[in-house]
MARZA-978176 format. One record per residue: residue number from 1; residue in one letter; x, y, z of N, C-alpha, C in turn. Coordinates in pm, whole numbers, always signed. Each point is the difference from the previous one (the first is absolute). Last residue first. Layout:
N
@num NUM; residu a; nxx X; nyy Y; nzz Z; caxx X; cayy Y; cazz Z; cxx X; cyy Y; czz Z $
...
END
This chain:
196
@num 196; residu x; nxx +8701; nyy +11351; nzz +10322; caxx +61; cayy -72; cazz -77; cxx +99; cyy +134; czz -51 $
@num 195; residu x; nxx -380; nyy -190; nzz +423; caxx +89; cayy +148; cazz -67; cxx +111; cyy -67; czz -107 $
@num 194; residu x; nxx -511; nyy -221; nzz +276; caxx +204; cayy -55; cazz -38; cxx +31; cyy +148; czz -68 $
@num 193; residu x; nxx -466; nyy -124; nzz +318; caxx +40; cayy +41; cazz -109; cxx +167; cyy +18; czz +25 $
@num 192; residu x; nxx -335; nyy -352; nzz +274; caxx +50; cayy +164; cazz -54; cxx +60; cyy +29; czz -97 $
@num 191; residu x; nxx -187; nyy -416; nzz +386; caxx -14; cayy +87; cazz -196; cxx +16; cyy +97; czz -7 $
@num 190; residu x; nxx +28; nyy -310; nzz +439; caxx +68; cayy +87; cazz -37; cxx -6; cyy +40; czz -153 $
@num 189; residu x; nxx -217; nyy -476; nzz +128; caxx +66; cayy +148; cazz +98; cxx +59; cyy +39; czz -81 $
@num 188; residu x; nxx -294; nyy -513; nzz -48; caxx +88; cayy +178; cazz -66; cxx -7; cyy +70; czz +57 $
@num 187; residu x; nxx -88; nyy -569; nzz +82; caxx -4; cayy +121; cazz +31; cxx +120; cyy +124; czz -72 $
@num 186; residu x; nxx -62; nyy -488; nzz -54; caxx -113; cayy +13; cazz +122; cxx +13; cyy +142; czz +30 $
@num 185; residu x; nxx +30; nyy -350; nzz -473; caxx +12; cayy +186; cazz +86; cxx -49; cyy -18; czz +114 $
@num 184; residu x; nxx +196; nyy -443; nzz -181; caxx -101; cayy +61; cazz -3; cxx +1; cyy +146; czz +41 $
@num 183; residu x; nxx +218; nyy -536; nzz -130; caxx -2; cayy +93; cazz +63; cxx -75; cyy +145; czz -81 $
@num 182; residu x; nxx +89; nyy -572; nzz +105; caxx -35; cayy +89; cazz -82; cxx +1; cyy +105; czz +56 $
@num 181; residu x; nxx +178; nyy -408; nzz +189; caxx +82; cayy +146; cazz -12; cxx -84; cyy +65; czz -107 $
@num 180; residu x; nxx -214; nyy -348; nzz +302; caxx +65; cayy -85; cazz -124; cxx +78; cyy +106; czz -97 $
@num 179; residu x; nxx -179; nyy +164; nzz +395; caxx +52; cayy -158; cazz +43; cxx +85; cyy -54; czz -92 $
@num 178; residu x; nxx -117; nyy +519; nzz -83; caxx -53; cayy -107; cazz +53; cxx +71; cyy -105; czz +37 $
@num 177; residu x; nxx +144; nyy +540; nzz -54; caxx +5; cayy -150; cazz -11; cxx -75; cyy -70; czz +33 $
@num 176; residu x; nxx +50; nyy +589; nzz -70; caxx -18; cayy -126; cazz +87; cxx -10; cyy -124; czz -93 $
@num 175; residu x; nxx +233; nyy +511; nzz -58; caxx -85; cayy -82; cazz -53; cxx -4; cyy -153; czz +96 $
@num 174; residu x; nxx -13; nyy +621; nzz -35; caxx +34; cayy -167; cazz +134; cxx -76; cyy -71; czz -113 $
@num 173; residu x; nxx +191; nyy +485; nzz -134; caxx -91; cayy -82; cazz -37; cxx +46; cyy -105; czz +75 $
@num 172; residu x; nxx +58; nyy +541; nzz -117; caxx +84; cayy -117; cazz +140; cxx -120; cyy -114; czz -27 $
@num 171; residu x; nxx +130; nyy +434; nzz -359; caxx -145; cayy -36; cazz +90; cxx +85; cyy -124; czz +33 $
@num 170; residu x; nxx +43; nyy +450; nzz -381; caxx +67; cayy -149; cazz +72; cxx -92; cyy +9; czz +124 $
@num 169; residu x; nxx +71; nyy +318; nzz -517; caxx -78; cayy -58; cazz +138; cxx +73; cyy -99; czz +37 $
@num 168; residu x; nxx -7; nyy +335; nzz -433; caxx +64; cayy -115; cazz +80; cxx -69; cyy +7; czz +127 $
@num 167; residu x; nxx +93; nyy +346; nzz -475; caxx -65; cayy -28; cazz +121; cxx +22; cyy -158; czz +73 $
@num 166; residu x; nxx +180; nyy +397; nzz -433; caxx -14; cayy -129; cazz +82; cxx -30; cyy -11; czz +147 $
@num 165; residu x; nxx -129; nyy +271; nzz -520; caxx +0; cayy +13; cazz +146; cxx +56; cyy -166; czz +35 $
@num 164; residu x; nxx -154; nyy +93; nzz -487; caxx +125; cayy +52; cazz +27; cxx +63; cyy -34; czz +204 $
@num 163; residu x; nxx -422; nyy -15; nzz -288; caxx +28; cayy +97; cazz -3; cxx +161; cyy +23; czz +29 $
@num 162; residu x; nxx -253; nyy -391; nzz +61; caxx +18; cayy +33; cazz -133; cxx +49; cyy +166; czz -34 $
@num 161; residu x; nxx +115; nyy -215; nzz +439; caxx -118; cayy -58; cazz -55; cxx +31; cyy +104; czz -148 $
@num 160; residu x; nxx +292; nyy -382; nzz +286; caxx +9; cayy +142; cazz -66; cxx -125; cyy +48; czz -61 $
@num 159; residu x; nxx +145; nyy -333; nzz +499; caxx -47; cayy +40; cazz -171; cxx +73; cyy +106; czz -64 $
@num 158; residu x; nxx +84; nyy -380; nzz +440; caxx -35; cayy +116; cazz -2; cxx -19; cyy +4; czz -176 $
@num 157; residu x; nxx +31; nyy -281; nzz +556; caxx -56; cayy +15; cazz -195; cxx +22; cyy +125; czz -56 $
@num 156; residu x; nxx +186; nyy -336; nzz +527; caxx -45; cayy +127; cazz -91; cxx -16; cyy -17; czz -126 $
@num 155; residu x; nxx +7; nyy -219; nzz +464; caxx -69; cayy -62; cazz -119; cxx +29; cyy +162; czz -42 $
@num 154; residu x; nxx +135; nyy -339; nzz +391; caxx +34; cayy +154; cazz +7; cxx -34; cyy -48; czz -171 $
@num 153; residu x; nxx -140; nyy -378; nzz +344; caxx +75; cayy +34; cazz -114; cxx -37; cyy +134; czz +2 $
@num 152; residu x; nxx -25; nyy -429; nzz +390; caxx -15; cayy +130; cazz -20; cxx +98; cyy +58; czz -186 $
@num 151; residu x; nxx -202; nyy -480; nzz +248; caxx +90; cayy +35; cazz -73; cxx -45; cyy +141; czz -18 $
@num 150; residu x; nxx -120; nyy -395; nzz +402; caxx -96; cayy +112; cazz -99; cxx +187; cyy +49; czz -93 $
@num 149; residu x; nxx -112; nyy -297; nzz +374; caxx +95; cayy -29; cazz -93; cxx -39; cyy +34; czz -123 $
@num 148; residu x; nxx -30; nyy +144; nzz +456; caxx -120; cayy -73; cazz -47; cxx +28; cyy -118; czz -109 $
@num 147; residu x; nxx +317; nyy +367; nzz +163; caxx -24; cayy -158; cazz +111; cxx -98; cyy -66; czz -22 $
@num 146; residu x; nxx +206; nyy +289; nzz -412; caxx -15; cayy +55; cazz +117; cxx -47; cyy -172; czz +121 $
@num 145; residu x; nxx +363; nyy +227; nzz -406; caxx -120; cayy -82; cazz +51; cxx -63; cyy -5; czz +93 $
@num 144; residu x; nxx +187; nyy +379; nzz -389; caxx +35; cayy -61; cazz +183; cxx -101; cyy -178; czz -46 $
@num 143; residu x; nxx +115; nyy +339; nzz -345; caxx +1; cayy +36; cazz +66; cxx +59; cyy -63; czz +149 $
@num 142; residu x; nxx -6; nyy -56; nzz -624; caxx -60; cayy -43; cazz +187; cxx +80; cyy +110; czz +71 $
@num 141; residu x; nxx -152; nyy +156; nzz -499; caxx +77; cayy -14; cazz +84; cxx +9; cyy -67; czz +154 $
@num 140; residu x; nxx -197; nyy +140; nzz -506; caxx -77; cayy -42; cazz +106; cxx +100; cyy -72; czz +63 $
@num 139; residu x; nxx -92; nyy +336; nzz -430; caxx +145; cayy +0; cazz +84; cxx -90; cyy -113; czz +177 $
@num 138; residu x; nxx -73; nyy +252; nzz -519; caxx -99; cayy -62; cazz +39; cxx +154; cyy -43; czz +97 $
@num 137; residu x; nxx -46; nyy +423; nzz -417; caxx +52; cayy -56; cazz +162; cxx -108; cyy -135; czz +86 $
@num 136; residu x; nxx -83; nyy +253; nzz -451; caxx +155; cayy +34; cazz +8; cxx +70; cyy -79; czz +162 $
@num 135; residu x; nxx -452; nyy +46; nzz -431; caxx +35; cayy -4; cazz +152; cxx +164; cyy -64; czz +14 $
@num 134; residu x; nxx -354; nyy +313; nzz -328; caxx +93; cayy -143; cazz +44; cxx +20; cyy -37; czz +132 $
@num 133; residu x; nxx -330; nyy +369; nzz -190; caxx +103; cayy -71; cazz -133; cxx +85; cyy -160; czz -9 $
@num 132; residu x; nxx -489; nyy +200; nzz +202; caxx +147; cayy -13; cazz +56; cxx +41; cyy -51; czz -121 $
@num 131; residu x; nxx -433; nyy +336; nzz +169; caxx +60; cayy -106; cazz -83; cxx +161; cyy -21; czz +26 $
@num 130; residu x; nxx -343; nyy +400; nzz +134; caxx +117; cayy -25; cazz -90; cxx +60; cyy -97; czz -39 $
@num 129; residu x; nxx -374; nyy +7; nzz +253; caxx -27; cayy +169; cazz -31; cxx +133; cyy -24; czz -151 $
@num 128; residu x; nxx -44; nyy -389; nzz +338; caxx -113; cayy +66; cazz -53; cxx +15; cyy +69; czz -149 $
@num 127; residu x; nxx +315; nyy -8; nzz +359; caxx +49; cayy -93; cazz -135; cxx -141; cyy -15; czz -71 $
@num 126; residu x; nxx -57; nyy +278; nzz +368; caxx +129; cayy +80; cazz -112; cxx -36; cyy -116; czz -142 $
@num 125; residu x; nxx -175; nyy -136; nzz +437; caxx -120; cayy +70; cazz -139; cxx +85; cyy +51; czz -91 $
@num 124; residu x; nxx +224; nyy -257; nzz +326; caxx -113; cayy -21; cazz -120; cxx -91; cyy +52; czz -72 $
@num 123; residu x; nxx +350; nyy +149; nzz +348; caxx +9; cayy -29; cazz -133; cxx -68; cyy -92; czz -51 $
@num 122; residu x; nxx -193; nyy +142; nzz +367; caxx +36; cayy +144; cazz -61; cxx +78; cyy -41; czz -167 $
@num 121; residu x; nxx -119; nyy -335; nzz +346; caxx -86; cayy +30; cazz -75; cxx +28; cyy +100; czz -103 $
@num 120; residu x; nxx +380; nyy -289; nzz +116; caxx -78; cayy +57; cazz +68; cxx -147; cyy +56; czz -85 $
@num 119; residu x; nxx +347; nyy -449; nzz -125; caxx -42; cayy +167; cazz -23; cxx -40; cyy +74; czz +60 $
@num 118; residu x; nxx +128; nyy -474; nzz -10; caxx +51; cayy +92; cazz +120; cxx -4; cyy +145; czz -13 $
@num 117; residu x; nxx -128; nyy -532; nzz -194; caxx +52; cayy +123; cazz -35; cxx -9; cyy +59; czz +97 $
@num 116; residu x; nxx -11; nyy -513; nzz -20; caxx -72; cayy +80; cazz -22; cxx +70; cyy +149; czz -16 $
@num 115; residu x; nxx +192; nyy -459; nzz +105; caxx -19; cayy +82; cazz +101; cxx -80; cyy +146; czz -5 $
@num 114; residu x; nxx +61; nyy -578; nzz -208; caxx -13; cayy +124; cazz -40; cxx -27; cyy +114; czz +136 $
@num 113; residu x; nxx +201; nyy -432; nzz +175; caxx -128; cayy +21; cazz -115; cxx +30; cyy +129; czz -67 $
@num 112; residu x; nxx +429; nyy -371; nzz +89; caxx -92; cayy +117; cazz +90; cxx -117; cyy +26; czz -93 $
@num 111; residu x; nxx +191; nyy -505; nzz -6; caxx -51; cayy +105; cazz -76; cxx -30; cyy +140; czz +136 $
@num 110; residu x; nxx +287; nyy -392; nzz +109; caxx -143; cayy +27; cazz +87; cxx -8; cyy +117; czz -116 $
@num 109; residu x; nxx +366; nyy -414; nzz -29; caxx -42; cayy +161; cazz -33; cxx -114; cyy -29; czz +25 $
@num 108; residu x; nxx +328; nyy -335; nzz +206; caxx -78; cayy +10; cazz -95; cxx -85; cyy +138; czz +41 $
@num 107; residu x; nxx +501; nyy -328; nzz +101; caxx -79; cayy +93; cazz +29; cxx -111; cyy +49; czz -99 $
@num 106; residu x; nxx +278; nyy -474; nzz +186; caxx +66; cayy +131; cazz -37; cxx -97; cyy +125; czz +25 $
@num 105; residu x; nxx -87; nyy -499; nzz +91; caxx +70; cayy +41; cazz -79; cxx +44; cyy +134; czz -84 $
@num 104; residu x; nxx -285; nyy -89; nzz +433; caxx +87; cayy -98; cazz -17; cxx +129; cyy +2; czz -136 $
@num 103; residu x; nxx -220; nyy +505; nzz +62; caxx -70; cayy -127; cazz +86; cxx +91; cyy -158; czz -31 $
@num 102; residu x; nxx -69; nyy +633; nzz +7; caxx +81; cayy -98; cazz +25; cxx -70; cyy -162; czz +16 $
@num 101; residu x; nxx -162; nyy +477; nzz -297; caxx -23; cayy -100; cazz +147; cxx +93; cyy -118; czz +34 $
@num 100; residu x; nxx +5; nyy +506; nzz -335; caxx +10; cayy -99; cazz +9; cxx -21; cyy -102; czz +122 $
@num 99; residu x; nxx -103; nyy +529; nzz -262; caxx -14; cayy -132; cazz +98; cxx +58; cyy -130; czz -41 $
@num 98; residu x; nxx +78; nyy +477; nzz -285; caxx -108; cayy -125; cazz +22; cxx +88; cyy -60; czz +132 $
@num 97; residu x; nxx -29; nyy +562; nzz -243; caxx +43; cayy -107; cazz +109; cxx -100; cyy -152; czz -54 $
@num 96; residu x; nxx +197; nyy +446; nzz -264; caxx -96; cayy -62; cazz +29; cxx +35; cyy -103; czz +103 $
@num 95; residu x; nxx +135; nyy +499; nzz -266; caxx +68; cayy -142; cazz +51; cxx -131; cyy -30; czz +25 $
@num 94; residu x; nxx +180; nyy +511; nzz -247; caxx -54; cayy -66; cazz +103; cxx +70; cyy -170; czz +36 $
@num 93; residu x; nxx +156; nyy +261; nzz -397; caxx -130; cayy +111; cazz +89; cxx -79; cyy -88; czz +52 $
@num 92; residu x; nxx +346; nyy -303; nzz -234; caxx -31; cayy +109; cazz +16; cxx -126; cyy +81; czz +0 $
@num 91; residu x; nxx +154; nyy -423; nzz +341; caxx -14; cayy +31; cazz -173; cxx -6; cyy +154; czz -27 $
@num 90; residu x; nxx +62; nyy -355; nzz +450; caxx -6; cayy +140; cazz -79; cxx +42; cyy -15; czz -127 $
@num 89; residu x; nxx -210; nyy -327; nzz +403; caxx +86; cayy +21; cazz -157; cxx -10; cyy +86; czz -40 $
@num 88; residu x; nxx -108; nyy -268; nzz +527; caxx -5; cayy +138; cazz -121; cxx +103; cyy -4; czz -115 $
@num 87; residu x; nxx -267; nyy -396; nzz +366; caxx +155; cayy +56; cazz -98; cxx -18; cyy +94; czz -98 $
@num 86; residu x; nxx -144; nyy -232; nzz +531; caxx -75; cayy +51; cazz -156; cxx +142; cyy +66; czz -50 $
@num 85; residu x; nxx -107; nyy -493; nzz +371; caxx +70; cayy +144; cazz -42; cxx -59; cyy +99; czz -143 $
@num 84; residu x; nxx -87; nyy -435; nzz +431; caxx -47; cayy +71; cazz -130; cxx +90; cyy +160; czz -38 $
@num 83; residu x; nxx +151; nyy -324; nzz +371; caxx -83; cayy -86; cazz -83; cxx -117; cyy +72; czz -101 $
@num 82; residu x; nxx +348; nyy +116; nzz +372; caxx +42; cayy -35; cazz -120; cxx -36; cyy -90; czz -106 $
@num 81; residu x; nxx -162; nyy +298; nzz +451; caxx +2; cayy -118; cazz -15; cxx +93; cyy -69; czz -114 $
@num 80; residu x; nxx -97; nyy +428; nzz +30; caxx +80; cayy -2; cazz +76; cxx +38; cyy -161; czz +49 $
@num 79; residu x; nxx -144; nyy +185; nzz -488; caxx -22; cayy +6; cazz +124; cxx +60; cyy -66; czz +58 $
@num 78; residu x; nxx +225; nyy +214; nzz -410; caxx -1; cayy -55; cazz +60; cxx -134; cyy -23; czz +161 $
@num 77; residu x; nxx +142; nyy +259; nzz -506; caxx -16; cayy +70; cazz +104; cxx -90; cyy -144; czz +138 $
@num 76; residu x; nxx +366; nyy +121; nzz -460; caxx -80; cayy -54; cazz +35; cxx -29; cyy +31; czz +114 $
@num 75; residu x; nxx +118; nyy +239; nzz -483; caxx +69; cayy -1; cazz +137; cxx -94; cyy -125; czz +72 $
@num 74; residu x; nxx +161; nyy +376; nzz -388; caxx -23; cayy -114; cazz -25; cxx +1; cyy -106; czz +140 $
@num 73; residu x; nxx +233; nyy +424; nzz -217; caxx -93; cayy -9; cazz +115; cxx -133; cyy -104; czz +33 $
@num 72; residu x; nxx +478; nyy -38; nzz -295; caxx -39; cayy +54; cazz +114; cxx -115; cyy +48; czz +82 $
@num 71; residu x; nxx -20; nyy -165; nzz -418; caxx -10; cayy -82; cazz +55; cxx +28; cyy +59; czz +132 $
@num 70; residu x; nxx -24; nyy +287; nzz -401; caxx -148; cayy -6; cazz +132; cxx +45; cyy -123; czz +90 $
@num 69; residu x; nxx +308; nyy +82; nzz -354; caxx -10; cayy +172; cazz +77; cxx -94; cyy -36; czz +107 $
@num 68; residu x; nxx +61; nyy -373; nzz -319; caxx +93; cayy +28; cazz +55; cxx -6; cyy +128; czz +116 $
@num 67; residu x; nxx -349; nyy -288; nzz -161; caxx +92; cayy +71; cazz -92; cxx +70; cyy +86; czz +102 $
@num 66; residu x; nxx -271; nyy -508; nzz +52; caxx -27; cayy +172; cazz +11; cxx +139; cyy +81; czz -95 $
@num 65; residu x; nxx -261; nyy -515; nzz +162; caxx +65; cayy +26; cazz -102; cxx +11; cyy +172; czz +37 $
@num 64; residu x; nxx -207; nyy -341; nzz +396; caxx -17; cayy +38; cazz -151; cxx +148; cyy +35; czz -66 $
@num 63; residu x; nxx -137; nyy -309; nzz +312; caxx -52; cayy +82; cazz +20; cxx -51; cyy +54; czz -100 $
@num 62; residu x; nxx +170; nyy -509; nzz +147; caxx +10; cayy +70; cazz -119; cxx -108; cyy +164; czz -13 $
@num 61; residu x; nxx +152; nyy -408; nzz +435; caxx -117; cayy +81; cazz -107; cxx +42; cyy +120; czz -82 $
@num 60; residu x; nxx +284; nyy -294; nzz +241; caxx -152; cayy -78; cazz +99; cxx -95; cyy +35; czz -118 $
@num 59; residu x; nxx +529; nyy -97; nzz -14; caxx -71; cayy +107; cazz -56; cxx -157; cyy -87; czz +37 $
@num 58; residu x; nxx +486; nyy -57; nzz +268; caxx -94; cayy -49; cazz -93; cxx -47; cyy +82; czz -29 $
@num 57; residu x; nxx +345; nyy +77; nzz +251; caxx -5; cayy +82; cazz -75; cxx -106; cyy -110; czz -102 $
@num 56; residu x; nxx +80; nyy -146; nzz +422; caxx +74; cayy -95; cazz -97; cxx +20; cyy +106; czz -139 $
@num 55; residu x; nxx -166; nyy +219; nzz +457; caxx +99; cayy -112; cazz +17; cxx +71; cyy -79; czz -111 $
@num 54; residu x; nxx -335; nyy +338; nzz -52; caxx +117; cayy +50; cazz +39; cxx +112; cyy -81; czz +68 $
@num 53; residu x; nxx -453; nyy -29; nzz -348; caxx +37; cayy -93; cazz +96; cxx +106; cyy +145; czz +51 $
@num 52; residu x; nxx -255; nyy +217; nzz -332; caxx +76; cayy -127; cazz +16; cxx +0; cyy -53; czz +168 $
@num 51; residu x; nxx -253; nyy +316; nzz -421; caxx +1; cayy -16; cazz +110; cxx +77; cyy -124; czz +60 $
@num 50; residu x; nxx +86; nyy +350; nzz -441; caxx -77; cayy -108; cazz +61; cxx -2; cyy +28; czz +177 $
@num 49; residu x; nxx +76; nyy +322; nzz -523; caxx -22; cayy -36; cazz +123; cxx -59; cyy -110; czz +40 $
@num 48; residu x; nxx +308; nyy +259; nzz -417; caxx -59; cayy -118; cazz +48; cxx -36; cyy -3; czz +166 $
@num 47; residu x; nxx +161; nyy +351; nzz -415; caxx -21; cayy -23; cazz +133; cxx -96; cyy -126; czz +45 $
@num 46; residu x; nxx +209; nyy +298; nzz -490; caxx -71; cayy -27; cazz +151; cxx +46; cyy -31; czz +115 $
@num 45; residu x; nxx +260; nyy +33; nzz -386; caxx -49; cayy +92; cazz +82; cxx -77; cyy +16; czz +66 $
@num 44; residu x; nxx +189; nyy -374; nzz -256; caxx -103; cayy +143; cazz -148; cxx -14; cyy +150; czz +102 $
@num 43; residu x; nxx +234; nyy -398; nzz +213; caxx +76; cayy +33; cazz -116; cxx -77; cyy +125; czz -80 $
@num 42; residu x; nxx -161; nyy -96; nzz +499; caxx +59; cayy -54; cazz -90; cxx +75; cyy +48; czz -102 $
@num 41; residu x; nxx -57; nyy +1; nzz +585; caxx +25; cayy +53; cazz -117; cxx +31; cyy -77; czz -123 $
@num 40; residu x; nxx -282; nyy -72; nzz +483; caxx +120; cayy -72; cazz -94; cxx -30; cyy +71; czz -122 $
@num 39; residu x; nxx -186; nyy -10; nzz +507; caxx -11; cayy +90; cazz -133; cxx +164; cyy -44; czz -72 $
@num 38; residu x; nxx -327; nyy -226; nzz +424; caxx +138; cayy +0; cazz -34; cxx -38; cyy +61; czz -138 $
@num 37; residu x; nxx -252; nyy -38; nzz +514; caxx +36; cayy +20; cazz -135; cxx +100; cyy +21; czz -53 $
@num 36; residu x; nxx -149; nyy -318; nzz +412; caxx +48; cayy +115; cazz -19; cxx -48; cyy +47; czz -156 $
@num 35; residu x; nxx -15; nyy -392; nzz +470; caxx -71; cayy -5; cazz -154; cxx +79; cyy +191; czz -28 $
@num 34; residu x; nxx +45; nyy -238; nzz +451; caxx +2; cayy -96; cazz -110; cxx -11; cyy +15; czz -109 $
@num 33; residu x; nxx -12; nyy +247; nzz +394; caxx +137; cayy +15; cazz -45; cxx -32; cyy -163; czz -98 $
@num 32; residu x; nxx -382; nyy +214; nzz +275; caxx +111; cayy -94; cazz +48; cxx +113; cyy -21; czz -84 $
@num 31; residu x; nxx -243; nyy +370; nzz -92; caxx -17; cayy +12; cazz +141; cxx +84; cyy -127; czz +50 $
@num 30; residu x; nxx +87; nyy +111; nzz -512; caxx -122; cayy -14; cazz +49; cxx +13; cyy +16; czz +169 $
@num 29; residu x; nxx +306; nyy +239; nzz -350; caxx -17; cayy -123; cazz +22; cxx -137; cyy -41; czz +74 $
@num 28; residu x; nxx +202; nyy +387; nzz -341; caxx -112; cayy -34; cazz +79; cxx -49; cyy -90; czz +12 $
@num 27; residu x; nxx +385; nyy +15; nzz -313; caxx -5; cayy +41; cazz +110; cxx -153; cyy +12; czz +45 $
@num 26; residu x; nxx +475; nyy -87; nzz -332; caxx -129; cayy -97; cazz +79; cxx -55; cyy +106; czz +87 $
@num 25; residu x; nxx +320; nyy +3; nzz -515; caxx -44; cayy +43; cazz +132; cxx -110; cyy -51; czz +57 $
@num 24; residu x; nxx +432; nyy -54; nzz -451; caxx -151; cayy -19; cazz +93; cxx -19; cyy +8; czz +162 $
@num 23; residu x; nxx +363; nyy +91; nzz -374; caxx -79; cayy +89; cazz -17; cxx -151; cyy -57; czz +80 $
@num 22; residu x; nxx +396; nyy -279; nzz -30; caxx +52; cayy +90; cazz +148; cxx -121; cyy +123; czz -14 $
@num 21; residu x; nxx -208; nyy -509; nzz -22; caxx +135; cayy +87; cazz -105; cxx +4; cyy +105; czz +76 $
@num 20; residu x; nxx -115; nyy -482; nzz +229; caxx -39; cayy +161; cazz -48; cxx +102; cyy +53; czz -86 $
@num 19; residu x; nxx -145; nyy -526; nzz +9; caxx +80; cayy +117; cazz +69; cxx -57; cyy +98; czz -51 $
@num 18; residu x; nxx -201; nyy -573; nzz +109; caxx +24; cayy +172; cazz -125; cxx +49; cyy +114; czz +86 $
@num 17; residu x; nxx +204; nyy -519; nzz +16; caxx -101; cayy +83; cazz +70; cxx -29; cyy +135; czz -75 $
@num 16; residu x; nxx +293; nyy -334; nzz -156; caxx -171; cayy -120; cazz -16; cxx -44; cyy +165; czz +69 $
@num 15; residu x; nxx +449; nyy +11; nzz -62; caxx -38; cayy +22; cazz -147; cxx -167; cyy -80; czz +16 $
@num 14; residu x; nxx +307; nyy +145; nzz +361; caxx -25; cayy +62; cazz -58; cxx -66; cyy -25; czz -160 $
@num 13; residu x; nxx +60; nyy -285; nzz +361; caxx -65; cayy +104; cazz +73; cxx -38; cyy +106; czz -127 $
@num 12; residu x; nxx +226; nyy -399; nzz -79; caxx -135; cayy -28; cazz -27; cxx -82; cyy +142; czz +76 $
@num 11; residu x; nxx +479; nyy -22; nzz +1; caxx -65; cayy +0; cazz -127; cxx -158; cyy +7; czz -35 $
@num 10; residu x; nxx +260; nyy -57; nzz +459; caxx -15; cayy +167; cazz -60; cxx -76; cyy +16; czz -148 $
@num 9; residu x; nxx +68; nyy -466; nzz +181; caxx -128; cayy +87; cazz +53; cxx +6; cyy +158; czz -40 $
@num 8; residu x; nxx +338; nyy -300; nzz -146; caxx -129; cayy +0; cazz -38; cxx -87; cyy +39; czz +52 $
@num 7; residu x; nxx +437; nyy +83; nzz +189; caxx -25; cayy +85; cazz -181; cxx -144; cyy -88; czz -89 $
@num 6; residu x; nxx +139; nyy -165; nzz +496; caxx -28; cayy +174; cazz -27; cxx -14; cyy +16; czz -128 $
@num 5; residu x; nxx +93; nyy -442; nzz +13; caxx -176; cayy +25; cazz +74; cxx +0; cyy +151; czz -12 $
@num 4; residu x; nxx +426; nyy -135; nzz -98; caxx -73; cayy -58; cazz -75; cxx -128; cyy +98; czz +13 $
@num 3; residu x; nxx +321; nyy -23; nzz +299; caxx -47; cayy +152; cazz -52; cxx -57; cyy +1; czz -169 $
@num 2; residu x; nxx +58; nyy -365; nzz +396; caxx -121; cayy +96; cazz +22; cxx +40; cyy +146; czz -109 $
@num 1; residu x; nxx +242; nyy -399; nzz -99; caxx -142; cayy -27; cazz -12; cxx -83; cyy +121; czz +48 $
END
């Protein structure tokens, strides 16, 4: 009887609980070791990213989708509390961060706002003077959190202006939270000019 009970519970272990395949990886677990990311390689070559449980490998939140070369840097950046985290997605020439807020049932995105441009004056009058063909780099990277529970982002842009020239900039942007997690510029440092 009990080795009855063993070969059904091993059964039900393995064919009810979701497993990892050996091409999937977990990692930037949260501060209390409950929640993690898990990048699950697919068939066409992407890259499937979620946010899971790390106890039942539940899936909490469906991240994104990425291609294969950028999922590596692809990353979450945990406050210290383990109750809001931001999740960078690298794509190509650059990435974008969104917020998420921890609450009773799982977790809900705090839209980041638009973080405006980071040209210096000098290159604005250029792009002025010469116009932009394209733009080649938009890259808004977390940083820190800080004790306020302000979200620090490392923000670089960069162009081609019609002539050919590439230019770029970056600038340290604090974004603050309300009560109800809308969130807001509370502050730009550091604009300068990017070398390409």
């Amino acid at each position: 009887m009990k080795t009855l009970l063993l070969l059904a519970s091993l059964f039900f272990a393995t064919c009810f609980c979701p497993s990892l395949r050996a091409d999937d990886q977990i990692k930037d677990a949260s501060p209390d070791g409950k929640f993690g990311m898990l990048l699950t390689a697919e068939e066409e070559g992407g890259v499937k990213i979620q946010l899971i449980e790390l106890s039942s490998r539940k899936v909490v939140l469906d991240l994104a989708e990425s291609g294969a070369p950028h999922a590596k840097d692809c990353k979450l950046l945990w406050a210290p509390d383990s109750q809001r985290v931001a999740f960078y997605e690298a794509v190509h020439r650059g990435g974008e961060t969104t917020v998420y807020f921890r609450n009773d049932s799982g977790f809900t995105e705090s839209p980041v706002p638009e973080l405006g441009g980071c040209a210096t004056a000098a290159q604005k009058k250029e792009l002025k003077a010469k116009g932009v063909l394209k733009f080649i780099e938009y890259n808004a990277v977390p940083k820190e959190w800080l004790k306020s529970g302000a979200l620090v982002l490392v923000d670089d842009q960069g162009w081609e202006t019609m002539d050919g020239e590439l230019r770029g900039c970056t600038q340290t942007v604090t974004i603050a939270f309300d009560a109800k997690h809308k969130a807001s510029v509370q502050r730009v440092t550091g604009k300068k000019p990017k070398e390409y």
